[in-house]
PQR file with spaces between the fields and no chain letter, atoms N, CA, C, O and H, PARSE charges and radii, in Angstrom:
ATOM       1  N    UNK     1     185.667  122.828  238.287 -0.4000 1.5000
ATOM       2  CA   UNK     1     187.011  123.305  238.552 -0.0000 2.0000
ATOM       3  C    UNK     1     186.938  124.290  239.721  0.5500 1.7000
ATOM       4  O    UNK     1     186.340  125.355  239.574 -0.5500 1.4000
ATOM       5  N    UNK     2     187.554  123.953  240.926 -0.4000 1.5000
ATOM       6  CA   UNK     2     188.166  125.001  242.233 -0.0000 2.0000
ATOM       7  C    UNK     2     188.108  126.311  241.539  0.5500 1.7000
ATOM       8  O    UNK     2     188.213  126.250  240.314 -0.5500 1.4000
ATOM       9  H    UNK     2     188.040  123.088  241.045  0.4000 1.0000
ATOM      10  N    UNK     3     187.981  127.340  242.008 -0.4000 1.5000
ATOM      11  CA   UNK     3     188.285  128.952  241.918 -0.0000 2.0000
ATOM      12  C    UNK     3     189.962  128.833  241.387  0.5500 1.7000
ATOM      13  O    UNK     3     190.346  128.909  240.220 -0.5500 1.4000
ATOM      14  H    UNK     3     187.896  127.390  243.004  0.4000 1.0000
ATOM      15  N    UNK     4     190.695  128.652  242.448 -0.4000 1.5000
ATOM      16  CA   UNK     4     191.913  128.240  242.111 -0.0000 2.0000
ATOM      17  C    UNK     4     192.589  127.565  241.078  0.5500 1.7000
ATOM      18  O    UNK     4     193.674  128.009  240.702 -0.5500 1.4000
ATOM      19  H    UNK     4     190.383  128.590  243.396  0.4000 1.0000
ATOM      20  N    UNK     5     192.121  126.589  240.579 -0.4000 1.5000
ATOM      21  CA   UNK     5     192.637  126.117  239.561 -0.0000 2.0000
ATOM      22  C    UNK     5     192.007  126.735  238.324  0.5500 1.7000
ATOM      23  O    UNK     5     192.552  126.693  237.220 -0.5500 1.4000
ATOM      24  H    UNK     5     191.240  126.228  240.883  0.4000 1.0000
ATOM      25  N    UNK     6     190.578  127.435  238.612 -0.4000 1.5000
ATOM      26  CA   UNK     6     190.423  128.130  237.092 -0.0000 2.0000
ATOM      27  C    UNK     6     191.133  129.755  236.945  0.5500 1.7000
ATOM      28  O    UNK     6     191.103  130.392  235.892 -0.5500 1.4000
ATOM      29  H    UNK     6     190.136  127.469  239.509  0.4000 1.0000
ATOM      30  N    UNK     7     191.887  130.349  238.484 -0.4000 1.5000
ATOM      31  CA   UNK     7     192.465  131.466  238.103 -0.0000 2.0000
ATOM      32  C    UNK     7     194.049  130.759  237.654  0.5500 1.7000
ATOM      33  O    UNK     7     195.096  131.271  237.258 -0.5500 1.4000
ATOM      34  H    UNK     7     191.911  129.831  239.339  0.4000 1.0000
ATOM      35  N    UNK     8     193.749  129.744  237.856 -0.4000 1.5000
ATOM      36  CA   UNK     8     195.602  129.744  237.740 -0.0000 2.0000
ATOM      37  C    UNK     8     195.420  129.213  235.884  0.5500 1.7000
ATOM      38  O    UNK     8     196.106  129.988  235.216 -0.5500 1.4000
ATOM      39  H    UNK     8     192.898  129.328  238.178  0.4000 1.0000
ATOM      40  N    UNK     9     194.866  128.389  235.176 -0.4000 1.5000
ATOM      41  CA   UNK     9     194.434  128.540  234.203 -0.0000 2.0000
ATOM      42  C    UNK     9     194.330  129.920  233.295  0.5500 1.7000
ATOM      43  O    UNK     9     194.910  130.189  232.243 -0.5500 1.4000
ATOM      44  H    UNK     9     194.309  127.760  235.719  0.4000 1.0000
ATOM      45  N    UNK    10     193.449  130.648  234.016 -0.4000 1.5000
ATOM      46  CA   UNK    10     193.614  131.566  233.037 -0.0000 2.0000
ATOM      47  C    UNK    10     194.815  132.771  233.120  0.5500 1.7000
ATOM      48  O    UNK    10     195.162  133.637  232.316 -0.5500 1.4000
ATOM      49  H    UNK    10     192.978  130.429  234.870  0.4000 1.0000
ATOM      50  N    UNK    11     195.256  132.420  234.422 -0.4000 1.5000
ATOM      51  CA   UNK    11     196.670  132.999  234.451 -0.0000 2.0000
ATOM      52  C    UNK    11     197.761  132.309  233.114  0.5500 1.7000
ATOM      53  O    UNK    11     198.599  132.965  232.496 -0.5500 1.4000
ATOM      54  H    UNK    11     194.974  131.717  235.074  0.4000 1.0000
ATOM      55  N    UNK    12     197.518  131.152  232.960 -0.4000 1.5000
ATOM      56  CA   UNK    12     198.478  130.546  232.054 -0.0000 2.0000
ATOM      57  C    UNK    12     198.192  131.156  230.942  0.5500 1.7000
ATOM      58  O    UNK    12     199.040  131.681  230.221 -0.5500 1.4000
ATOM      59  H    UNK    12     196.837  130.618  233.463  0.4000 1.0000
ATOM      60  N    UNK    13     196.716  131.129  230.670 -0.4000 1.5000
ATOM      61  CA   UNK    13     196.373  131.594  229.062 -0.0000 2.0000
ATOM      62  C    UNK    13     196.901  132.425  228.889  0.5500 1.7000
ATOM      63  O    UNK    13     197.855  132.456  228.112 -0.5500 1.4000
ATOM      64  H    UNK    13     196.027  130.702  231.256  0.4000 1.0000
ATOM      65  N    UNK    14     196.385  133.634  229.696 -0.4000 1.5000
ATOM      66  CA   UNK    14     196.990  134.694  229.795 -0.0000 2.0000
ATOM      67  C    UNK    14     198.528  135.203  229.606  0.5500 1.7000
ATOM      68  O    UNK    14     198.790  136.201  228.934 -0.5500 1.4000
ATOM      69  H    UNK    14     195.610  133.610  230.328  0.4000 1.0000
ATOM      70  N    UNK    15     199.453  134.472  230.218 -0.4000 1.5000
ATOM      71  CA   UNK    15     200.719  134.794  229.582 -0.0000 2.0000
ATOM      72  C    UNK    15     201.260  133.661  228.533  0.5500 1.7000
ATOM      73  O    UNK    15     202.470  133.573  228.319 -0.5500 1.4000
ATOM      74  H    UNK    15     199.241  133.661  230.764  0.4000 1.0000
ATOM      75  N    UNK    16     200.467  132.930  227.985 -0.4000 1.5000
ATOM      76  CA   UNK    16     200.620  131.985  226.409 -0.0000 2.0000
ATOM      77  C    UNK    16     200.419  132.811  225.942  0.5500 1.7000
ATOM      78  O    UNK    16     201.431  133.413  225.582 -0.5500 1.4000
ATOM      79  H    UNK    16     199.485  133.002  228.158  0.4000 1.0000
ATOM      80  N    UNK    17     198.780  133.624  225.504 -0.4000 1.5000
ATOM      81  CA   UNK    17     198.300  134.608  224.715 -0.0000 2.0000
ATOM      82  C    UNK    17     199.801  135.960  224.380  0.5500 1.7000
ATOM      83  O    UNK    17     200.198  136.379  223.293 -0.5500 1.4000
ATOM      84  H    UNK    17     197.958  133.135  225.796  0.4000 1.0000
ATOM      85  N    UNK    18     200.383  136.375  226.041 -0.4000 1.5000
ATOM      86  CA   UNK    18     201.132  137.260  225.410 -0.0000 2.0000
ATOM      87  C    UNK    18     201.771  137.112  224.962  0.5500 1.7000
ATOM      88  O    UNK    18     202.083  137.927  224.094 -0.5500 1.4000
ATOM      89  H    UNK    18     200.061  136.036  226.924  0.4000 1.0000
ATOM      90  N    UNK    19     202.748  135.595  225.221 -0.4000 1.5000
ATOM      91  CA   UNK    19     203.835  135.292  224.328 -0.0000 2.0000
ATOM      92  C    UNK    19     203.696  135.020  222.998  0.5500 1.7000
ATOM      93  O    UNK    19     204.727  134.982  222.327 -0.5500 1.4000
ATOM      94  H    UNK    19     202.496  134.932  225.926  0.4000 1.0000
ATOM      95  N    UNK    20     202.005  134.703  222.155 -0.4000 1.5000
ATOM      96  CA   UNK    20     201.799  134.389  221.270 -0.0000 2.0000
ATOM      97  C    UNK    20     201.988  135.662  220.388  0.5500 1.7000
ATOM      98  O    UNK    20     202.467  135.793  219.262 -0.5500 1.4000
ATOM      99  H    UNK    20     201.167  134.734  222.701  0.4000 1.0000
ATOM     100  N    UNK    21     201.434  136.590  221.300 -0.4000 1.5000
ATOM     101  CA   UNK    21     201.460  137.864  220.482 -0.0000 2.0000
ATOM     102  C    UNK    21     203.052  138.678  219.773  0.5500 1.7000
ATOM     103  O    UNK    21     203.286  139.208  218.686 -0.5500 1.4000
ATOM     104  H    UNK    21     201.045  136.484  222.215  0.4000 1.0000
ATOM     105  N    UNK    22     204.018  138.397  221.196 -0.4000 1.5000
ATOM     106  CA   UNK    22     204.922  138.683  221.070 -0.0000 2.0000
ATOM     107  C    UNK    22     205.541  138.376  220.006  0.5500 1.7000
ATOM     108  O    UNK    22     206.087  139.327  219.448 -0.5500 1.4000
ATOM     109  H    UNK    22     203.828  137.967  222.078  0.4000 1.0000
ATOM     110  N    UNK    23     205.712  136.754  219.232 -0.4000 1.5000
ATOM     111  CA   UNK    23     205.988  136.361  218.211 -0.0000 2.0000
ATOM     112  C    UNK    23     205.000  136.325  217.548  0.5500 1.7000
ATOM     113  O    UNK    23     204.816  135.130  217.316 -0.5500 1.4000
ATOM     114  H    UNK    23     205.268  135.982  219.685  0.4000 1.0000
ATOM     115  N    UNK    24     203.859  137.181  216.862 -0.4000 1.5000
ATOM     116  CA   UNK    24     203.361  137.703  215.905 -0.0000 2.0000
ATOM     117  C    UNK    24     202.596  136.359  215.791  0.5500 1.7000
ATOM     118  O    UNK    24     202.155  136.481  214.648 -0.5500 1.4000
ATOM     119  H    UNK    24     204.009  138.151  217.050  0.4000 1.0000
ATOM     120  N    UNK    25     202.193  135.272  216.189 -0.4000 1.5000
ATOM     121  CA   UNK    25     202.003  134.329  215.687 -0.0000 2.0000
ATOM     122  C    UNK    25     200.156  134.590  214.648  0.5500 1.7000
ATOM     123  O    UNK    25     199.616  134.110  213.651 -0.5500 1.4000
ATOM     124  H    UNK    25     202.552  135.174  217.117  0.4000 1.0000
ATOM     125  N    UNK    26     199.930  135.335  215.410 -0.4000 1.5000
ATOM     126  CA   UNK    26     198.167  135.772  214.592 -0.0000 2.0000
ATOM     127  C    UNK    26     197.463  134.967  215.267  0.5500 1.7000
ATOM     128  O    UNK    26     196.312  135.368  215.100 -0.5500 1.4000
ATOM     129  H    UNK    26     200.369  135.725  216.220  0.4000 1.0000
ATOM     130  N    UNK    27     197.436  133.932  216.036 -0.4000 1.5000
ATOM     131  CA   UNK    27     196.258  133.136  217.044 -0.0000 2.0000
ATOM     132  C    UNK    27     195.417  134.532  217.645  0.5500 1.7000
ATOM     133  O    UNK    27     195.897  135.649  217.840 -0.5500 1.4000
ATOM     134  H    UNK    27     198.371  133.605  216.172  0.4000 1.0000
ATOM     135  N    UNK    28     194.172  134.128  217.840 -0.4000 1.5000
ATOM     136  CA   UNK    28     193.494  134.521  218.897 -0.0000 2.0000
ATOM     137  C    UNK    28     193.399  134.151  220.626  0.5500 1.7000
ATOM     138  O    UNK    28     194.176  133.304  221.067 -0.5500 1.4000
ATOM     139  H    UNK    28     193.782  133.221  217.681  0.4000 1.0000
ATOM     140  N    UNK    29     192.747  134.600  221.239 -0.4000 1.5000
ATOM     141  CA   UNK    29     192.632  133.895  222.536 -0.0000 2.0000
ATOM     142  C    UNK    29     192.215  132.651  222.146  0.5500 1.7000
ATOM     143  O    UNK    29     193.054  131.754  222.217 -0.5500 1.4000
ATOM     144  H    UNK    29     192.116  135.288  220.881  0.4000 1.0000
ATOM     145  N    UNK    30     190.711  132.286  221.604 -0.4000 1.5000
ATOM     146  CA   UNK    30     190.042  131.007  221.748 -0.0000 2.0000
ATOM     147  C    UNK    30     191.078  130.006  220.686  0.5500 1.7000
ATOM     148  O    UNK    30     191.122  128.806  220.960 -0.5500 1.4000
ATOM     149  H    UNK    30     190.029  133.015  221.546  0.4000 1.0000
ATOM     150  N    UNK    31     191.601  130.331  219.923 -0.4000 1.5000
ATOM     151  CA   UNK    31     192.280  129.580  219.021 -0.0000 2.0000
ATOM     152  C    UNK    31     193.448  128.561  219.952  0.5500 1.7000
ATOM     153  O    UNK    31     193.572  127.339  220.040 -0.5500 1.4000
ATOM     154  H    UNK    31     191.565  131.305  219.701  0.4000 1.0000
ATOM     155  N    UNK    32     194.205  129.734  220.573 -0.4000 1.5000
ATOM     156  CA   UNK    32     195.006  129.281  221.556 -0.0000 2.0000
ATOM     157  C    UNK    32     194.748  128.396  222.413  0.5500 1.7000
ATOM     158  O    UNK    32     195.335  127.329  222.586 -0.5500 1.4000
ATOM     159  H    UNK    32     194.104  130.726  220.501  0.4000 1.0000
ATOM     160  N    UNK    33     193.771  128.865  223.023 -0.4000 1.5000
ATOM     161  CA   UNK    33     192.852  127.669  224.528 -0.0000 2.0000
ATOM     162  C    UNK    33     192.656  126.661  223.721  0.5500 1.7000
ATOM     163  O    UNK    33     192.852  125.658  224.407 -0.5500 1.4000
ATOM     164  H    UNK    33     193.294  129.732  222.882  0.4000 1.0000
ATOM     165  N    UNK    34     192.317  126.281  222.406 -0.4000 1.5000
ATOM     166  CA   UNK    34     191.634  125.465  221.674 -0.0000 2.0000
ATOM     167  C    UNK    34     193.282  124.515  221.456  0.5500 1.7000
ATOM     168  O    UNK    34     193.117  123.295  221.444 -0.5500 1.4000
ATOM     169  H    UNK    34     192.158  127.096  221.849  0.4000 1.0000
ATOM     170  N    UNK    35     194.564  124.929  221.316 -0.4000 1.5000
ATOM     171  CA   UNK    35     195.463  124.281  221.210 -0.0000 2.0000
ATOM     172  C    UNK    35     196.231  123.884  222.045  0.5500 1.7000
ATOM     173  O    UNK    35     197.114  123.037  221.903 -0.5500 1.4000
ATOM     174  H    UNK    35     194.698  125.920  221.325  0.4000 1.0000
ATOM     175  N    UNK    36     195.863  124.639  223.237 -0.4000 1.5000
ATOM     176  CA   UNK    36     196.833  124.079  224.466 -0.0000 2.0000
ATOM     177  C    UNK    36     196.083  123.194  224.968  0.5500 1.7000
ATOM     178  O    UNK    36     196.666  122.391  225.697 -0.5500 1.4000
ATOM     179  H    UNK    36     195.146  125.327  223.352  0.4000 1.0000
ATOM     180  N    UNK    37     194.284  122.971  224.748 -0.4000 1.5000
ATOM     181  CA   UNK    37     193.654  121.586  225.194 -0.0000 2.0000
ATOM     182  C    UNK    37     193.993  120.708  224.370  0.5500 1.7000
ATOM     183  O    UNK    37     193.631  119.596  224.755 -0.5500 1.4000
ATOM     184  H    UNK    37     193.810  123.624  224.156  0.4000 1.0000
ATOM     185  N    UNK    38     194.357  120.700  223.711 -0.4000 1.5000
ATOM     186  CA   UNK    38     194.979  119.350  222.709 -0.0000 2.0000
ATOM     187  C    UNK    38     196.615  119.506  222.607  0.5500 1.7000
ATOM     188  O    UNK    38     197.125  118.795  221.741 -0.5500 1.4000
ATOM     189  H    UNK    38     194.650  121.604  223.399  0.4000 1.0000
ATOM     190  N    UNK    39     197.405  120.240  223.282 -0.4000 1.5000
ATOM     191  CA   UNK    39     198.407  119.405  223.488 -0.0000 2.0000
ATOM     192  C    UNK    39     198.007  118.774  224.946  0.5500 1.7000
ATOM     193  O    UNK    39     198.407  117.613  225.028 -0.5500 1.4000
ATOM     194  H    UNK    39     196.990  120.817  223.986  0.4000 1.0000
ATOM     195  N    UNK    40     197.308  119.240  226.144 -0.4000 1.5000
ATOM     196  CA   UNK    40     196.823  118.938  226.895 -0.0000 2.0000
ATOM     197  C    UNK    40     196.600  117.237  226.536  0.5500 1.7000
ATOM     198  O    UNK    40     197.138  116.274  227.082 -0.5500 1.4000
ATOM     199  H    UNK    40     196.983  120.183  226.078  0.4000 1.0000
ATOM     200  N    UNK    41     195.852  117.261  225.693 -0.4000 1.5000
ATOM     201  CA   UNK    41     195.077  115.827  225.402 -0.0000 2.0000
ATOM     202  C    UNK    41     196.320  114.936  224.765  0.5500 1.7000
ATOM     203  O    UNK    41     196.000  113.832  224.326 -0.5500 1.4000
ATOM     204  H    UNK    41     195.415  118.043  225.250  0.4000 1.0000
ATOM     205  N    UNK    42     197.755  115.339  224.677 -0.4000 1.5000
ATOM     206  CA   UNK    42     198.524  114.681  224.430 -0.0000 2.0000
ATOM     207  C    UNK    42     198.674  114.741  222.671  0.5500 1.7000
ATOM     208  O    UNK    42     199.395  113.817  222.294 -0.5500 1.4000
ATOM     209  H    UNK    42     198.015  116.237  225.034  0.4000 1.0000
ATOM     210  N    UNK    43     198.316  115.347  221.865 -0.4000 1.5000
ATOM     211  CA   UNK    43     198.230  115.721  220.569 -0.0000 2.0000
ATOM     212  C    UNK    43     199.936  116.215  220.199  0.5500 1.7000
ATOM     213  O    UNK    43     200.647  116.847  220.981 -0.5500 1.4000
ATOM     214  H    UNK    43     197.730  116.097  222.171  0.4000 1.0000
ATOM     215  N    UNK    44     200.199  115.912  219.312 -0.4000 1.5000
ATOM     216  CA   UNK    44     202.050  116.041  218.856 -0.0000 2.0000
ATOM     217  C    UNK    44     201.509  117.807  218.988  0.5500 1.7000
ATOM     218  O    UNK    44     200.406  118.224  218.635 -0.5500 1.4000
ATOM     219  H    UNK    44     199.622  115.399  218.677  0.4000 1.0000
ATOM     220  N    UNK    45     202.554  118.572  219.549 -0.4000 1.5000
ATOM     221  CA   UNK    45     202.430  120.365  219.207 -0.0000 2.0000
ATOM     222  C    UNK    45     203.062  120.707  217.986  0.5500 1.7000
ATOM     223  O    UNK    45     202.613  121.606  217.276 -0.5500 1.4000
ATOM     224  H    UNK    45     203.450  118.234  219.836  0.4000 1.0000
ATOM     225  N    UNK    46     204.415  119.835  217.591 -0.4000 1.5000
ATOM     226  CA   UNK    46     204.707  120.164  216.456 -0.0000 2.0000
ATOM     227  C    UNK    46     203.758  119.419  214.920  0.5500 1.7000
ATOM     228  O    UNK    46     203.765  119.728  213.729 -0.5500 1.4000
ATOM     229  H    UNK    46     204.781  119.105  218.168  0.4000 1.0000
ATOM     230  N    UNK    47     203.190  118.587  215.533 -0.4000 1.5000
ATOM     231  CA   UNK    47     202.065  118.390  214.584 -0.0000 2.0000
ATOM     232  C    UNK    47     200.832  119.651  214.033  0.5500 1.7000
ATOM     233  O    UNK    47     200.416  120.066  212.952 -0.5500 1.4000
ATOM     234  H    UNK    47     203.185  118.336  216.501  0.4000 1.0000
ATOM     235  N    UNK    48     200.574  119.935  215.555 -0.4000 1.5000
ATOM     236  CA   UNK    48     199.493  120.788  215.566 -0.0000 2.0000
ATOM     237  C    UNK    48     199.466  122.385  214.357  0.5500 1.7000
ATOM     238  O    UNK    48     198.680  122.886  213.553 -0.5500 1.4000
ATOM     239  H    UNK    48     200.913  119.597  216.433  0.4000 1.0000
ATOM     240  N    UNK    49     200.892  122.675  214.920 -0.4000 1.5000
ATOM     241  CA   UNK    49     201.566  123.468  214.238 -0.0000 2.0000
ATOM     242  C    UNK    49     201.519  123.430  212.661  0.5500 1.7000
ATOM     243  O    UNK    49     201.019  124.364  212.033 -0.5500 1.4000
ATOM     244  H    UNK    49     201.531  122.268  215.574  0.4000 1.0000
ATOM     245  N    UNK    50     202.053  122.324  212.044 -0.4000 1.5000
ATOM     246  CA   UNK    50     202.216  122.342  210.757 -0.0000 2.0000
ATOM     247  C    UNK    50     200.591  122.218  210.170  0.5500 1.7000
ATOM     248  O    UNK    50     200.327  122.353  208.976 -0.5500 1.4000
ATOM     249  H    UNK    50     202.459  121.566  212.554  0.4000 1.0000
ATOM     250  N    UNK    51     199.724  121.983  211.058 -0.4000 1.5000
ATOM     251  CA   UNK    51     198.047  121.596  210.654 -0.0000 2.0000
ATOM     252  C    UNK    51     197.391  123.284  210.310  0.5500 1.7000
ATOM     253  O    UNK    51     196.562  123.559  209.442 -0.5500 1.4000
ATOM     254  H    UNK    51     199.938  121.873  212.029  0.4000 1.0000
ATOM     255  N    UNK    52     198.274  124.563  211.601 -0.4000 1.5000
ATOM     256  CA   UNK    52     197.813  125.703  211.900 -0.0000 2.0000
ATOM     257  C    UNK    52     198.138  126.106  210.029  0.5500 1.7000
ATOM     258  O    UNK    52     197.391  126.142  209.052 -0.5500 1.4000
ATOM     259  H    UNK    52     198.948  124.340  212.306  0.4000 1.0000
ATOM     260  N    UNK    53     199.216  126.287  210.168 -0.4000 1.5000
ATOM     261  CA   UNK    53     200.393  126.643  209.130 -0.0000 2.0000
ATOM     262  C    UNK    53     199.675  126.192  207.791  0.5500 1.7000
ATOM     263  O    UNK    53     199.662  127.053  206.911 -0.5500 1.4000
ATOM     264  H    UNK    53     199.823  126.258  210.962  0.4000 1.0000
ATOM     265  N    UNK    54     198.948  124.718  207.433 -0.4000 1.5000
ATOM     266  CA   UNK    54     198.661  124.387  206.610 -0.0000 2.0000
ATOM     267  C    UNK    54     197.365  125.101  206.290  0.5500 1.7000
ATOM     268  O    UNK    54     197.367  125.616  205.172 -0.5500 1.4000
ATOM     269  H    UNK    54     198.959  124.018  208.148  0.4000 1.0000
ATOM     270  N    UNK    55     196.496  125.223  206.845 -0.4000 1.5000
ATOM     271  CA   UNK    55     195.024  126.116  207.445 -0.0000 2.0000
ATOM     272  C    UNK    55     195.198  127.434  206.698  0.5500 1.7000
ATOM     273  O    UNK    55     194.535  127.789  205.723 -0.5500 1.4000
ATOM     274  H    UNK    55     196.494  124.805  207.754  0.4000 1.0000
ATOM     275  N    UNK    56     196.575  128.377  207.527 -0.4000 1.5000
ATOM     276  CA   UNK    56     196.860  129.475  206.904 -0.0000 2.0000
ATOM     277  C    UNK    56     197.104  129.415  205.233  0.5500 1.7000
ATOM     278  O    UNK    56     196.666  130.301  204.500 -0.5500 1.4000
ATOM     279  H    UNK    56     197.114  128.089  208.318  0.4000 1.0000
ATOM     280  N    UNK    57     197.737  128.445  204.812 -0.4000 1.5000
ATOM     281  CA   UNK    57     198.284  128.745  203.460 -0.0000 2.0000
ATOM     282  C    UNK    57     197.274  128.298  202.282  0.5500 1.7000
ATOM     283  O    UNK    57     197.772  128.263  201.157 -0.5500 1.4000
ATOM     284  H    UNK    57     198.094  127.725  205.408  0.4000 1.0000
ATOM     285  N    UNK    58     195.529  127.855  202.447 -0.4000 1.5000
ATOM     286  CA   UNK    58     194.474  127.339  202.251 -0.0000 2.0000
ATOM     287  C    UNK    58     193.661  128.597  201.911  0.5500 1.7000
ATOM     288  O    UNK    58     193.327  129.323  202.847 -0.5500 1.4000
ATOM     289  H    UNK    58     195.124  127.883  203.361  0.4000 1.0000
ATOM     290  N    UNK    59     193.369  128.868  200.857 -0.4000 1.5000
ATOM     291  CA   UNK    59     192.565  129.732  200.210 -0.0000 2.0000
ATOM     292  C    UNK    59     191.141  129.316  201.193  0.5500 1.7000
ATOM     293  O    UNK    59     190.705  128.262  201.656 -0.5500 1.4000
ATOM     294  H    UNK    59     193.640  128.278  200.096  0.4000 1.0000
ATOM     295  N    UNK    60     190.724  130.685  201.221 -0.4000 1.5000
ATOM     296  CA   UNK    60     188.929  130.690  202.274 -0.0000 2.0000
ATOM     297  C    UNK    60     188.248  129.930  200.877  0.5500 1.7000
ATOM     298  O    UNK    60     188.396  130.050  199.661 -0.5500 1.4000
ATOM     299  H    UNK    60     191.078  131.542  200.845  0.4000 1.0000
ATOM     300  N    UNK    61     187.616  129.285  201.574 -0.4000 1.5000
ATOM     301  CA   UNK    61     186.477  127.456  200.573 -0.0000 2.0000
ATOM     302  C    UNK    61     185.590  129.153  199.917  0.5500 1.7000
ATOM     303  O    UNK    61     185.194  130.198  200.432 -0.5500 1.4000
ATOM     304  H    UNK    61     187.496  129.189  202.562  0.4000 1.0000
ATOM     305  N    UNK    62     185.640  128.570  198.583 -0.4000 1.5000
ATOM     306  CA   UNK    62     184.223  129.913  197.889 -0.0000 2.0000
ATOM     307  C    UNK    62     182.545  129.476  198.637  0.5500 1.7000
ATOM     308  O    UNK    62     182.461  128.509  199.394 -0.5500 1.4000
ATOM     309  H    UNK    62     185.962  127.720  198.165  0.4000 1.0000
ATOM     310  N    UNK    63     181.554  130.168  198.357 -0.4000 1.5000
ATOM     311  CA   UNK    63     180.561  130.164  198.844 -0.0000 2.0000
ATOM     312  C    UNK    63     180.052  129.211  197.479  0.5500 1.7000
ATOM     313  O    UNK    63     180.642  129.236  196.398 -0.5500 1.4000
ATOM     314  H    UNK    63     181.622  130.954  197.743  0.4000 1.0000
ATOM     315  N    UNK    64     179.035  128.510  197.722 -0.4000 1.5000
ATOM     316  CA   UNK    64     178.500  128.170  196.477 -0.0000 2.0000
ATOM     317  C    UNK    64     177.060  128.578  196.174  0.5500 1.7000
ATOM     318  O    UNK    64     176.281  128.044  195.384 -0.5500 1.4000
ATOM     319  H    UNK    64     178.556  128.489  198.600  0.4000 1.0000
ATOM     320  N    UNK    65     176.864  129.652  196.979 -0.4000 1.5000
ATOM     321  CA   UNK    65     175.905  130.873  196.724 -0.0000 2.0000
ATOM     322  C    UNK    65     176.182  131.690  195.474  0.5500 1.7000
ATOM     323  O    UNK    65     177.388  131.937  195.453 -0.5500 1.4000
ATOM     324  H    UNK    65     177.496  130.086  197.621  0.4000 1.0000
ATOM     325  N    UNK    66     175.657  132.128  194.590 -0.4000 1.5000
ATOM     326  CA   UNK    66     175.789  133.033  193.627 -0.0000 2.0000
ATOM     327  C    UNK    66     175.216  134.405  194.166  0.5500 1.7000
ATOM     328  O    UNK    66     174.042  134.696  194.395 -0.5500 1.4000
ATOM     329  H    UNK    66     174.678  131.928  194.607  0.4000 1.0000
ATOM     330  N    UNK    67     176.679  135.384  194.348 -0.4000 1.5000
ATOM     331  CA   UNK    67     176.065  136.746  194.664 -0.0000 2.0000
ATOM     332  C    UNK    67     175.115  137.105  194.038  0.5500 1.7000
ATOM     333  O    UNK    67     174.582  136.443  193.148 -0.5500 1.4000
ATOM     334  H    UNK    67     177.633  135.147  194.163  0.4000 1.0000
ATOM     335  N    UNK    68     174.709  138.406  194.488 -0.4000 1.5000
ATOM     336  CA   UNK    68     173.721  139.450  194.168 -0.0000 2.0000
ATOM     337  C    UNK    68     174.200  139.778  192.787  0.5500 1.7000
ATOM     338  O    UNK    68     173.551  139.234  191.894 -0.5500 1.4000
ATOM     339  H    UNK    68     175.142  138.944  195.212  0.4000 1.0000
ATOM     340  N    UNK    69     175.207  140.558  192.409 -0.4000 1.5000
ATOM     341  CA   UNK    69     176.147  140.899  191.825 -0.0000 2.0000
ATOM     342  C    UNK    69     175.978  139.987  190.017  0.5500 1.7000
ATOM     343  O    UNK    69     176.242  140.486  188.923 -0.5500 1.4000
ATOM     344  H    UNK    69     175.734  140.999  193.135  0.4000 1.0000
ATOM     345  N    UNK    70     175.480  138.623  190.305 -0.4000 1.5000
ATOM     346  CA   UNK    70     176.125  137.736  189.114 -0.0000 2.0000
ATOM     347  C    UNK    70     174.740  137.187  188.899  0.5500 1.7000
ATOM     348  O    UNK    70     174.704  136.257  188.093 -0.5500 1.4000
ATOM     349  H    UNK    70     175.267  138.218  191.194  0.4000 1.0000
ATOM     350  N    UNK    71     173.391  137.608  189.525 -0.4000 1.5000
ATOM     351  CA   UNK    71     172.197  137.425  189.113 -0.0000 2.0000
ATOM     352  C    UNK    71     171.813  138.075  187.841  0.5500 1.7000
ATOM     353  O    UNK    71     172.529  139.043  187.589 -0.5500 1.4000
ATOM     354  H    UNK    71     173.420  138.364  190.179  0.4000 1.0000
ATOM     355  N    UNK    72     170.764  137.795  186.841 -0.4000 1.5000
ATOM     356  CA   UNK    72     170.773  138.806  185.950 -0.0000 2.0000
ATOM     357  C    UNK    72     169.296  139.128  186.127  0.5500 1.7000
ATOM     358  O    UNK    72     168.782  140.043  185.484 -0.5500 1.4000
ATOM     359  H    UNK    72     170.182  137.008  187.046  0.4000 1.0000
């Protein structure tokens, strides 16, 4: 990628990121870059969306490690 086309890139991120922030959305930077290359890649956004959304409302997977804690 030209100099140019990677400042103008991260010029974009850059004001996605703020607008993301603005509406509270909770993305990170890389999360973001990670979704604008796949609407990039032609991926539905309102798909993408309800996938984010679904992610969020998904209890964190348990470890199937047994803590320290529950050893005897």
């Amino acid at each position: 990628m030209d100099p140019e086309a990677a400042r103008t890139a991260r010029e974009s991120l850059d004001l996605a990121f703020h607008m993301s922030n603005i509406l509270d959305t909770g993305l990170d930077r890389h999360t973001l870059s990670v979704l604008i290359a796949l609407c990039d890649m032609g991926l539905n956004p309102e798909a993408l969306a309800a996938v984010v959304k679904e992610l969020r409302r998904e209890p964190p997977a348990s470890s199937s490690m047994p803590t320290t804690s529950s050893i005897p």
